[in-house]
N, CA, C and O atoms as a Tinker XYZ file with bonds, in Angstrom:
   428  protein
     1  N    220.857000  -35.831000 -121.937000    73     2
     2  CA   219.769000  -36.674000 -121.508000    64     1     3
     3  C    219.165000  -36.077000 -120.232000    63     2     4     5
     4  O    219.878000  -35.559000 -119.373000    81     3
     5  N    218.014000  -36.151000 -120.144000    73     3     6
     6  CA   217.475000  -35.667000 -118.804000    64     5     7
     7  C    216.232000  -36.865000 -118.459000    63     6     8     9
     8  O    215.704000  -37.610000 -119.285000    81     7
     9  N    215.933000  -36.783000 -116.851000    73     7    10
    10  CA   215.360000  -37.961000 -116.282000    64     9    11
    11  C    214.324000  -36.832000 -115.842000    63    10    12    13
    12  O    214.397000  -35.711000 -115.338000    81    11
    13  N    213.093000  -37.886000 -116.386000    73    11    14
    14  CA   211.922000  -37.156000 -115.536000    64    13    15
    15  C    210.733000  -38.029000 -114.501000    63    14    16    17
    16  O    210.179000  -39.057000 -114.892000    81    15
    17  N    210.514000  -37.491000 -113.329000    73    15    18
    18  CA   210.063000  -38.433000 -112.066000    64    17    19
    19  C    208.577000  -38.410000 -112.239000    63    18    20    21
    20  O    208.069000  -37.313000 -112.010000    81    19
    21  N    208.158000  -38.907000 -112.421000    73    19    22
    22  CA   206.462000  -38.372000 -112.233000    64    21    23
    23  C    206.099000  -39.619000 -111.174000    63    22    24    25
    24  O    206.535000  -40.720000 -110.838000    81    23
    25  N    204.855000  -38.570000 -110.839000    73    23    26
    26  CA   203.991000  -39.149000 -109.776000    64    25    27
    27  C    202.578000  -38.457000 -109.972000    63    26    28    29
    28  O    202.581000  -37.292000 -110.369000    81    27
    29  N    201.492000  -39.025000 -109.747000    73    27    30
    30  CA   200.178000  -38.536000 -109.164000    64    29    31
    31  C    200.059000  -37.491000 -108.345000    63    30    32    33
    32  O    199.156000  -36.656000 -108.292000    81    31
    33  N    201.365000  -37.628000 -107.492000    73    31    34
    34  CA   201.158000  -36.939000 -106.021000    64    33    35
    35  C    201.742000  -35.533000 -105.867000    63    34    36    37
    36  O    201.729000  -34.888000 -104.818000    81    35
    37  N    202.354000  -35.060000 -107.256000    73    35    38
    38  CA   202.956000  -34.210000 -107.365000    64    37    39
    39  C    203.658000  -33.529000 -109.092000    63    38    40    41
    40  O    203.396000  -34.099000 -110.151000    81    39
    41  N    204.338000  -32.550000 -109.026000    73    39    42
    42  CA   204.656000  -31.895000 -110.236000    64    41    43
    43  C    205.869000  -32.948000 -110.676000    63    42    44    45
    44  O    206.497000  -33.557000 -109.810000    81    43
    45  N    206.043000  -33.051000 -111.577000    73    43    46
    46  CA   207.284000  -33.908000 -112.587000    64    45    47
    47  C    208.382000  -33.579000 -111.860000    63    46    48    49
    48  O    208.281000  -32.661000 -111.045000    81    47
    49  N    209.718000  -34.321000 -112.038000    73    47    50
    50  CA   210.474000  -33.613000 -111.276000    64    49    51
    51  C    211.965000  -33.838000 -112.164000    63    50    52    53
    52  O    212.590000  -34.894000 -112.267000    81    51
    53  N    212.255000  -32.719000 -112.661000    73    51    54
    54  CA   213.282000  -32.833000 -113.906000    64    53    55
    55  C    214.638000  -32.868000 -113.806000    63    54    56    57
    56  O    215.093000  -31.863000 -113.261000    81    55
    57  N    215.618000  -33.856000 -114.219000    73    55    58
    58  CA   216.911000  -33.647000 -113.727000    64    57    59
    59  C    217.919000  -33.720000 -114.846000    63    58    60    61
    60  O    217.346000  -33.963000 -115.908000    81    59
    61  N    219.185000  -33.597000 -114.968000    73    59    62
    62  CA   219.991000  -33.302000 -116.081000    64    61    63
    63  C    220.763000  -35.333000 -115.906000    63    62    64    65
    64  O    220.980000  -35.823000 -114.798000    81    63
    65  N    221.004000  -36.070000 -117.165000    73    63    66
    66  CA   221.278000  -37.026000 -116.802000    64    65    67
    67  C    222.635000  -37.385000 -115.506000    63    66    68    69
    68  O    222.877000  -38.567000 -115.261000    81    67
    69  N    223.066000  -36.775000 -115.104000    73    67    70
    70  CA   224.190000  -37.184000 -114.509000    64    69    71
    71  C    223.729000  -36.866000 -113.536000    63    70    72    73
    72  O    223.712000  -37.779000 -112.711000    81    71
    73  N    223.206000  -35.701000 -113.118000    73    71    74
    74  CA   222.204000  -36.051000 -111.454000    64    73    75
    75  C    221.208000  -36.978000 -111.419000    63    74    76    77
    76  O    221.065000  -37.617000 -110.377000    81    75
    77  N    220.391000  -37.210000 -112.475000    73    75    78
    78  CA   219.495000  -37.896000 -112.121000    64    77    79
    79  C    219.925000  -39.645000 -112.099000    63    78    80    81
    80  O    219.183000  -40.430000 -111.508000    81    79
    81  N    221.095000  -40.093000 -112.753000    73    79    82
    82  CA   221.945000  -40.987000 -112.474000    64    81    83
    83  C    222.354000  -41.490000 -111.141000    63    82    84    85
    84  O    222.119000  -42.493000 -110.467000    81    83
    85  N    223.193000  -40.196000 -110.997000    73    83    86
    86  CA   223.902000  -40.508000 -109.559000    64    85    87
    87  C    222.513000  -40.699000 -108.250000    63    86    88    89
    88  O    222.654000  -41.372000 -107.228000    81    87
    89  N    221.597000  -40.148000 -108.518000    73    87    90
    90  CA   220.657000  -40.095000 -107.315000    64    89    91
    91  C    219.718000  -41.417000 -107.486000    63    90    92    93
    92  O    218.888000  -41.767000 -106.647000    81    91
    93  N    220.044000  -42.247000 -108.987000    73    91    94
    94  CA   219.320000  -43.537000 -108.530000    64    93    95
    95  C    220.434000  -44.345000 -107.961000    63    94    96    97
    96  O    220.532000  -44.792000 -106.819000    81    95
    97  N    221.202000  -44.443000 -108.902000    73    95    98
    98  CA   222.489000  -45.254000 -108.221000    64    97    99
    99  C    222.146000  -45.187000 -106.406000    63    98   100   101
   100  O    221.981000  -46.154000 -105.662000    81    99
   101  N    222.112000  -43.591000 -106.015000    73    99   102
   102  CA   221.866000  -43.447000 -104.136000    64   101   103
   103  C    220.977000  -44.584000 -103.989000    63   102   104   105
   104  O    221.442000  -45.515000 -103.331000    81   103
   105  N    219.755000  -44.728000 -104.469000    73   103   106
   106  CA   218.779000  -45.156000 -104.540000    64   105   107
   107  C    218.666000  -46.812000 -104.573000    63   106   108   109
   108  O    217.849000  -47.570000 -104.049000    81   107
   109  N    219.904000  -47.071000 -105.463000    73   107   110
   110  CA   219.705000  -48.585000 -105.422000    64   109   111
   111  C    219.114000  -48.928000 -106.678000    63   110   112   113
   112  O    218.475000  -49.965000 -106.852000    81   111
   113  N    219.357000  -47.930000 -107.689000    73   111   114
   114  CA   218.268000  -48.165000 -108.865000    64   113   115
   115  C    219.385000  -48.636000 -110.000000    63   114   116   117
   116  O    220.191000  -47.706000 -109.985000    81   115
   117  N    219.835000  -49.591000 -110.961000    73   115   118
   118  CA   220.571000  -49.062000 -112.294000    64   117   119
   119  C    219.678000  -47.688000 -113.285000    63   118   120   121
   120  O    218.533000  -47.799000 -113.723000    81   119
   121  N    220.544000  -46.511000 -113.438000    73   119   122
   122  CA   219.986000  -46.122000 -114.342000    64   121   123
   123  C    219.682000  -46.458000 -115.364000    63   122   124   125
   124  O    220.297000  -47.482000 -115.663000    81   123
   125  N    218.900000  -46.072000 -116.256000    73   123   126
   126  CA   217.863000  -46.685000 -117.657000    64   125   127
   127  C    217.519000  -46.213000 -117.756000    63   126   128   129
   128  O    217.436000  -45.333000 -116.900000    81   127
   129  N    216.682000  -46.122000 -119.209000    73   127   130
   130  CA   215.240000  -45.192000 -119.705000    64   129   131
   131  C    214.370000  -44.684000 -119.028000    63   130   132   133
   132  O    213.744000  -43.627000 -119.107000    81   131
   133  N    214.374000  -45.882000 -118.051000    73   131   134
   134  CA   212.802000  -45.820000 -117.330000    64   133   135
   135  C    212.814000  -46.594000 -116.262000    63   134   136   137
   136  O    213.874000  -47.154000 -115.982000    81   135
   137  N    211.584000  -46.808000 -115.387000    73   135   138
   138  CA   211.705000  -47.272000 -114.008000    64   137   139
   139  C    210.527000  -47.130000 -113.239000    63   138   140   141
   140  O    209.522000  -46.519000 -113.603000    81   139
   141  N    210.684000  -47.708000 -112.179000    73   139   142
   142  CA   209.661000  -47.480000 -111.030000    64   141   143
   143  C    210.049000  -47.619000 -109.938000    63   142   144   145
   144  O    210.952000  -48.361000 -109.552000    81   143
   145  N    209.179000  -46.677000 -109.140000    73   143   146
   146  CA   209.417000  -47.135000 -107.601000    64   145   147
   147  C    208.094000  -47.251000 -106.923000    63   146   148   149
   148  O    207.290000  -46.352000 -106.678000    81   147
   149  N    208.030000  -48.343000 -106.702000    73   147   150
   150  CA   206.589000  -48.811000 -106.277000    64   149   151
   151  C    206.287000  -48.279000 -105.103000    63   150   152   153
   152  O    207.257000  -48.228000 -104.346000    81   151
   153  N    204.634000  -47.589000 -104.392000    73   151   154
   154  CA   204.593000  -46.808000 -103.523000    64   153   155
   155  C    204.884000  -47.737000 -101.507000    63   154   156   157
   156  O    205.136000  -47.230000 -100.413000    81   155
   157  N    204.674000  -49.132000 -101.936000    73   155   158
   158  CA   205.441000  -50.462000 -100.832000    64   157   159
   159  C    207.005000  -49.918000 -100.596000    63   158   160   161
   160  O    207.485000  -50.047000  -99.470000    81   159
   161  N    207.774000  -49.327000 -101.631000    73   159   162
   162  CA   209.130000  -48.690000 -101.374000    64   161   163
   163  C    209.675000  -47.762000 -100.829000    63   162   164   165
   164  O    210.778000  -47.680000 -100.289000    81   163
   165  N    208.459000  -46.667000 -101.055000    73   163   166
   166  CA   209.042000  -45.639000 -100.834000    64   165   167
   167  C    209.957000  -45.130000  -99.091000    63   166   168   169
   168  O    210.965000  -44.519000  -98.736000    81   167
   169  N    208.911000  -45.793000  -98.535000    73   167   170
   170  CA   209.518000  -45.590000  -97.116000    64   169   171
   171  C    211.088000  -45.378000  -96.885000    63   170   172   173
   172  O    211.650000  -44.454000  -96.299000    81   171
   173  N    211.554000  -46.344000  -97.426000    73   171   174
   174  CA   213.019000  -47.121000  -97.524000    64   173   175
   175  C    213.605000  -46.465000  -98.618000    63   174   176   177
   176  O    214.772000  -46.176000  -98.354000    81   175
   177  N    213.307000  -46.165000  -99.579000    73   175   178
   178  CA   214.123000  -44.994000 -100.518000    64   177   179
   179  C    214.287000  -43.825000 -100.048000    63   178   180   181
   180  O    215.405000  -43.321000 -100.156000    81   179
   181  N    213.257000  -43.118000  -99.431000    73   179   182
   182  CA   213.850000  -41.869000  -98.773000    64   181   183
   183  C    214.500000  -42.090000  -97.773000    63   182   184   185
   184  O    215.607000  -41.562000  -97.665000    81   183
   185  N    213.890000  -43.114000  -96.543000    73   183   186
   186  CA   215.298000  -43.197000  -95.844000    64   185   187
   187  C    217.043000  -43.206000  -96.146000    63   186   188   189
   188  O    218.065000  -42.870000  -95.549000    81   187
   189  N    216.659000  -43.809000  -97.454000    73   187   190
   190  CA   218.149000  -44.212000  -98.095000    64   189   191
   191  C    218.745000  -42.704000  -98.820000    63   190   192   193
   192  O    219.856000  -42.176000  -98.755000    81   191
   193  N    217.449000  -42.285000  -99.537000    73   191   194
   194  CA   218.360000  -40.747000  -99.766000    64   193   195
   195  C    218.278000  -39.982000  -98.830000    63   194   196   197
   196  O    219.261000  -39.263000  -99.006000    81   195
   197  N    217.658000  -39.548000  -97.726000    73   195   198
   198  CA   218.298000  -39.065000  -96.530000    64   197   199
   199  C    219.857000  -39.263000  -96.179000    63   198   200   201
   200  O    220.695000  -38.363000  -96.237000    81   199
   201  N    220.087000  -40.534000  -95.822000    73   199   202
   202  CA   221.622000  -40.769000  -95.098000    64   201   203
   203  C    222.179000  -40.745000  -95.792000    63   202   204   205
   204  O    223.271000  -41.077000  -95.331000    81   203
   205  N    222.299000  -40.506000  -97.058000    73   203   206
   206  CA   222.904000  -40.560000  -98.246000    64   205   207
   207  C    223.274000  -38.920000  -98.294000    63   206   208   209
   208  O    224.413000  -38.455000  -98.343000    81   207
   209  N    222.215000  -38.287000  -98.270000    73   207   210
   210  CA   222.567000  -36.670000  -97.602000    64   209   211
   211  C    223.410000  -36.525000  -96.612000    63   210   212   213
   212  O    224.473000  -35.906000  -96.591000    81   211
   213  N    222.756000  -37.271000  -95.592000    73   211   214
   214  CA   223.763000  -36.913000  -93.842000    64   213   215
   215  C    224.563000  -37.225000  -94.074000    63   214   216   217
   216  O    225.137000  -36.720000  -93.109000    81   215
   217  N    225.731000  -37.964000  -94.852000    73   215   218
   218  CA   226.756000  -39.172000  -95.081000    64   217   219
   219  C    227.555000  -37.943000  -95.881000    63   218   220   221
   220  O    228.547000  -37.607000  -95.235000    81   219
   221  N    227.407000  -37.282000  -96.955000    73   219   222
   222  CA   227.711000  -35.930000  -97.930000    64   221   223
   223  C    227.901000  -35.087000  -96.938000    63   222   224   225
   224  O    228.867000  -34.340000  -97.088000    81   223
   225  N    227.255000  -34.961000  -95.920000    73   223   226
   226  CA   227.449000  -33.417000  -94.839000    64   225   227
   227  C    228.386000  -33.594000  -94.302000    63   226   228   229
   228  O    229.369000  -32.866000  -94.436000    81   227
   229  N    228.329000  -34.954000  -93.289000    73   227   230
   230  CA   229.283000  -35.064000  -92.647000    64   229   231
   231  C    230.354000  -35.102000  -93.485000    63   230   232   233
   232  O    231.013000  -34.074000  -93.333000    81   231
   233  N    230.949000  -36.030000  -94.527000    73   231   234
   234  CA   231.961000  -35.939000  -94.763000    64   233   235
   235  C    232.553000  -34.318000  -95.186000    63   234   236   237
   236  O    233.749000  -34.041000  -95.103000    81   235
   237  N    231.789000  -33.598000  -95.520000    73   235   238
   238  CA   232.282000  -32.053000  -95.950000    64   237   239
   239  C    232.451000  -31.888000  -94.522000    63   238   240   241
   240  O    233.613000  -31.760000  -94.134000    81   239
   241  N    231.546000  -31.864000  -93.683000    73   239   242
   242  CA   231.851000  -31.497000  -92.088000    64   241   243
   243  C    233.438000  -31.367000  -91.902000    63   242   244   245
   244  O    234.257000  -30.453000  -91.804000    81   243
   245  N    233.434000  -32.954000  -91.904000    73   243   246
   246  CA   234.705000  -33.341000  -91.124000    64   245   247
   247  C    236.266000  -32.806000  -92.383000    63   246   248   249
   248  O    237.460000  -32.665000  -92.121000    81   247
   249  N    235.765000  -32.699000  -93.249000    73   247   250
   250  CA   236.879000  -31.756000  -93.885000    64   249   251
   251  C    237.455000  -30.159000  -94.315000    63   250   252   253
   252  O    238.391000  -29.675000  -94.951000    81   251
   253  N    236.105000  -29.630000  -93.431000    73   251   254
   254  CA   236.174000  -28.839000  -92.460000    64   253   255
   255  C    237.129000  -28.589000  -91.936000    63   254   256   257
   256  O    238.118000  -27.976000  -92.338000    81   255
   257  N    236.795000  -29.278000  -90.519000    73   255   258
   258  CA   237.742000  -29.442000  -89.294000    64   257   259
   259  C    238.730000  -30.107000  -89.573000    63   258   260   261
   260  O    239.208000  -30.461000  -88.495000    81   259
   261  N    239.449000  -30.570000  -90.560000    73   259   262
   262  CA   240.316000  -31.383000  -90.552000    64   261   263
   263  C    241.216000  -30.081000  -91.115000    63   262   264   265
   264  O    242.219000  -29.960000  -90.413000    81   263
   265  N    241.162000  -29.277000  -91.963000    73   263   266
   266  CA   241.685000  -28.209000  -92.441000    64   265   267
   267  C    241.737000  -27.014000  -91.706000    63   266   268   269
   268  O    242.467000  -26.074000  -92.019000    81   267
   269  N    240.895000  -27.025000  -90.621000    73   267   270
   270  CA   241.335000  -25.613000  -89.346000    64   269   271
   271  C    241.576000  -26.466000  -88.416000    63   270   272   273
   272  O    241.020000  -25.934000  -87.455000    81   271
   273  N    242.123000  -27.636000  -87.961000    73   271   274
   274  CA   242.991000  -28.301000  -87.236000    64   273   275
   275  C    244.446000  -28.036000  -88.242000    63   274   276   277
   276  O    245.451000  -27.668000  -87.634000    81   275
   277  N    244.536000  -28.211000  -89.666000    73   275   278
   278  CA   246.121000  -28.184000  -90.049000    64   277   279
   279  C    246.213000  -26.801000  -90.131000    63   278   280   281
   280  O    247.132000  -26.326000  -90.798000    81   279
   281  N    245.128000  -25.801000  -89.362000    73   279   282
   282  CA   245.522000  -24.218000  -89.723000    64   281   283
   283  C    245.446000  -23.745000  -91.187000    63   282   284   285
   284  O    245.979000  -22.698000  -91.554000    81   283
   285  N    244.783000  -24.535000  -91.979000    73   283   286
   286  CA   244.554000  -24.281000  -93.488000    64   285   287
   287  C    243.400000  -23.811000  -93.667000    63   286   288   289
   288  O    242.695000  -24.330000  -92.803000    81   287
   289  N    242.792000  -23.122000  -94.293000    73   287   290
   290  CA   241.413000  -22.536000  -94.625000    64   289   291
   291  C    240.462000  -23.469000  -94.820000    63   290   292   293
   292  O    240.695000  -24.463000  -95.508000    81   291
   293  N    239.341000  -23.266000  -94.266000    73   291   294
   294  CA   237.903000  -23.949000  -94.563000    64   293   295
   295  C    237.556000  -24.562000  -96.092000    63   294   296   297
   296  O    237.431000  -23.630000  -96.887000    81   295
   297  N    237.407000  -25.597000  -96.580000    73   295   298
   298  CA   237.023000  -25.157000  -97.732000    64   297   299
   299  C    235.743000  -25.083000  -98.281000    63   298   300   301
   300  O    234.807000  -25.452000  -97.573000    81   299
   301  N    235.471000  -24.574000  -99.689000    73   299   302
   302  CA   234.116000  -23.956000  -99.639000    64   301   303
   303  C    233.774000  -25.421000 -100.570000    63   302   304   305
   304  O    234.496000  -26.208000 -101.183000    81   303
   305  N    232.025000  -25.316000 -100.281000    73   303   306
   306  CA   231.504000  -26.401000 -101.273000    64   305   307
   307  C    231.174000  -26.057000 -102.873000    63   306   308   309
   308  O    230.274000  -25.297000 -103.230000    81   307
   309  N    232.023000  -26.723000 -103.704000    73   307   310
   310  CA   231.857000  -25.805000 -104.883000    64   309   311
   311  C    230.777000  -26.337000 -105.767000    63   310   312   313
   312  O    230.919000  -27.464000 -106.241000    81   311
   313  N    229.821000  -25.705000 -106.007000    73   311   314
   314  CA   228.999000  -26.131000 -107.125000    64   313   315
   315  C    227.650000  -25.942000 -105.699000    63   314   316   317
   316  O    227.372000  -25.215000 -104.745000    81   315
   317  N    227.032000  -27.515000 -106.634000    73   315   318
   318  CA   225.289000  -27.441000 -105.791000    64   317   319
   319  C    225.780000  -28.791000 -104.650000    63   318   320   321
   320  O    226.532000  -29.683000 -105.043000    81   319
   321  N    225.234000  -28.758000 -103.244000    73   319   322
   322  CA   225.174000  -29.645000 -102.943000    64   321   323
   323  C    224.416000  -31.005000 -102.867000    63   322   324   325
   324  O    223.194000  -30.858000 -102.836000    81   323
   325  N    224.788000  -32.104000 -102.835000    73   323   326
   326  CA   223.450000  -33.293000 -102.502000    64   325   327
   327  C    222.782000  -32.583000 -102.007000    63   326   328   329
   328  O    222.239000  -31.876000 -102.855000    81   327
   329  N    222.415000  -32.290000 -100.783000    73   327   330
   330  CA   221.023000  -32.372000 -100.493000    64   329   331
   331  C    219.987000  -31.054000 -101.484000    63   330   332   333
   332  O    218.770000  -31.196000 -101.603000    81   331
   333  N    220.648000  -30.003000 -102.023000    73   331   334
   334  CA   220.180000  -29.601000 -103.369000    64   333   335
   335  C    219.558000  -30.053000 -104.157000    63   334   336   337
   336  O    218.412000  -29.775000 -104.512000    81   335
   337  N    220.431000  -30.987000 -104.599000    73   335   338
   338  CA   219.520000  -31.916000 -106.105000    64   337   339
   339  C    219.185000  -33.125000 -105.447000    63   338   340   341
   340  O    219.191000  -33.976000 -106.337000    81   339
   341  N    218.840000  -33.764000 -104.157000    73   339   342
   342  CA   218.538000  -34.670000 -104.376000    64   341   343
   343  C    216.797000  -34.170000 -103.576000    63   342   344   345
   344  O    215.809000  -34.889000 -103.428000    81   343
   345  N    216.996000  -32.645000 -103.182000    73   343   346
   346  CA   215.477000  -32.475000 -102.357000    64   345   347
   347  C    214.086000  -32.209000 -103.302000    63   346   348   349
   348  O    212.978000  -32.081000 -102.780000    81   347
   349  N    214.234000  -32.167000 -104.268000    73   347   350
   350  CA   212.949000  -31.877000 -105.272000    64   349   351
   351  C    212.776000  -33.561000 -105.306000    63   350   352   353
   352  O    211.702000  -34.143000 -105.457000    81   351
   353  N    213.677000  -33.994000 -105.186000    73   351   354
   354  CA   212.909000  -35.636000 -105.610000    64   353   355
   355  C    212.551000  -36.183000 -104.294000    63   354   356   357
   356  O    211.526000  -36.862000 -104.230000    81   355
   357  N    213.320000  -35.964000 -103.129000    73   355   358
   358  CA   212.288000  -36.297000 -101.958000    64   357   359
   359  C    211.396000  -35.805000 -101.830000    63   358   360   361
   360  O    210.511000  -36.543000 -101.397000    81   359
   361  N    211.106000  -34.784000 -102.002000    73   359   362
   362  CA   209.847000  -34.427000 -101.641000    64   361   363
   363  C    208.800000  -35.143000 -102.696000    63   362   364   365
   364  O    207.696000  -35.555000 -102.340000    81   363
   365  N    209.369000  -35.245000 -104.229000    73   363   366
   366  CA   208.186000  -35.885000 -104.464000    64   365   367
   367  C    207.798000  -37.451000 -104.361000    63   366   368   369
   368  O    206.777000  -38.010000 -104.762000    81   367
   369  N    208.978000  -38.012000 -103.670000    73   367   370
   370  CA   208.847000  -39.544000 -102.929000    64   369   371
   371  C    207.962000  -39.227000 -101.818000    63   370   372   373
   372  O    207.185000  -40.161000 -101.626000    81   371
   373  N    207.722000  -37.857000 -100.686000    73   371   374
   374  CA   207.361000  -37.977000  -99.480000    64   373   375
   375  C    205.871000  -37.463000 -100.108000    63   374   376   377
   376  O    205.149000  -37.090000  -99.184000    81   375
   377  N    205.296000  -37.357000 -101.281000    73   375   378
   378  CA   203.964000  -36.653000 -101.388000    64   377   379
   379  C    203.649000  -38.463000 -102.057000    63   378   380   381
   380  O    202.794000  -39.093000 -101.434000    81   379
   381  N    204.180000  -39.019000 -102.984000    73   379   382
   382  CA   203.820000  -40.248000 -103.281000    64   381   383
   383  C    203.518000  -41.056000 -101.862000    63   382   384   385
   384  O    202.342000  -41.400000 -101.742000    81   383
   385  N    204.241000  -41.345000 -100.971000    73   383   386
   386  CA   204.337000  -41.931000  -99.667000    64   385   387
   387  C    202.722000  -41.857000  -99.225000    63   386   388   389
   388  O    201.982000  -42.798000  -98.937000    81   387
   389  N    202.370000  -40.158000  -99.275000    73   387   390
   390  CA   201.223000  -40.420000  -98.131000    64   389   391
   391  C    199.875000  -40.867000  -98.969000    63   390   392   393
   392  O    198.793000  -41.253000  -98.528000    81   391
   393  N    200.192000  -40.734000  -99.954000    73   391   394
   394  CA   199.460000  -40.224000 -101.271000    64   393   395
   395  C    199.252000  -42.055000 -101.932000    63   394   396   397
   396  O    198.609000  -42.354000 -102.938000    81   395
   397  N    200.010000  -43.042000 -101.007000    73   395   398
   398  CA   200.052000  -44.497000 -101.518000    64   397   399
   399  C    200.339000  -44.954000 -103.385000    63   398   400   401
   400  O    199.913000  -45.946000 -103.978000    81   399
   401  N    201.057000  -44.000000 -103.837000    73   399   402
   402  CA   201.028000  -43.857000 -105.226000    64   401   403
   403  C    202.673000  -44.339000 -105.858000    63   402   404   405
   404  O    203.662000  -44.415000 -105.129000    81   403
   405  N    202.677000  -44.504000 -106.708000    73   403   406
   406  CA   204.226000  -45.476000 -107.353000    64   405   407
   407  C    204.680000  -43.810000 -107.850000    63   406   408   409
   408  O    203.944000  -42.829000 -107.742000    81   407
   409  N    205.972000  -43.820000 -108.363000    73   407   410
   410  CA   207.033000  -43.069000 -108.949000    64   409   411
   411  C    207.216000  -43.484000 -110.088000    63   410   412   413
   412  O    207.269000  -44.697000 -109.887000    81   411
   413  N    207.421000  -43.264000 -111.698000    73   411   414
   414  CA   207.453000  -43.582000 -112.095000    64   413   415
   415  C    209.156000  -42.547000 -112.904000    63   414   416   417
   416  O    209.309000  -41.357000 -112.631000    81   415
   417  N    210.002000  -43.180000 -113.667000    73   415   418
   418  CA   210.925000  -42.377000 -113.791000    64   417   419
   419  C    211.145000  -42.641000 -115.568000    63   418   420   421
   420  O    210.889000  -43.816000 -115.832000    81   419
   421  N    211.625000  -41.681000 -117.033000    73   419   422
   422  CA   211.500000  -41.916000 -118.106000    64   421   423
   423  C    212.780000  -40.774000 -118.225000    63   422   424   425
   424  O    213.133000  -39.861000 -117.478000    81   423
   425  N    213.301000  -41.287000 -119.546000    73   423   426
   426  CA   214.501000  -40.275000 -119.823000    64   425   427
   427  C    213.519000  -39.812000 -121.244000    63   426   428
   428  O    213.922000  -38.941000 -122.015000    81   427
């Protein structure tokens, strides 16, 4: 299954279902077929996937340092990170934003 974002304000924005899942869930959304995010929202959705990013860093941060405090190796981040897959869709929340335009989301 794959989720696709459209907006006015910008190019489609295509995701594989299990990212595009997990990043409404961030969002506050149940995933479904389909959806909206009305352009009155957006403000507050990207804020929310922002810290939702910072919240992912830090915790890798701090497990980090928690592992060259026990003298154990760094560990690496395996795969893609949040803020990876969740930045093609902010950005096209932050072009809807100025752009006063809704999101619209369809599997």
């Amino acid at each position: 299954m794959l989720y696709r974002f459209r907006s006015p304000a910008g190019a489609d924005v295509v995701m594989l279902g299990d990212t595009g899942a997990t990043l409404l869930e961030l969002l506050g959304r149940e995933p479904g077929a389909q959806g909206l995010f009305k352009a009155g929202e957006l403000p507050a959705l990207i804020a929310r996937l922002e810290a939702a990013v910072a919240d992912d860093e830090t915790r890798f941060q701090q497990s980090v340092e928690a592992a060259r405090a026990a003298g154990e190796p760094a560990p690496k981040r395996s795969g893609i990170s949040l803020r990876q897959r969740a930045w093609p869709l902010r950005e096209l929340l932050q072009h809807s934003q100025r752009e006063q335009v809704d999101v619209v989301w369809g599997v």
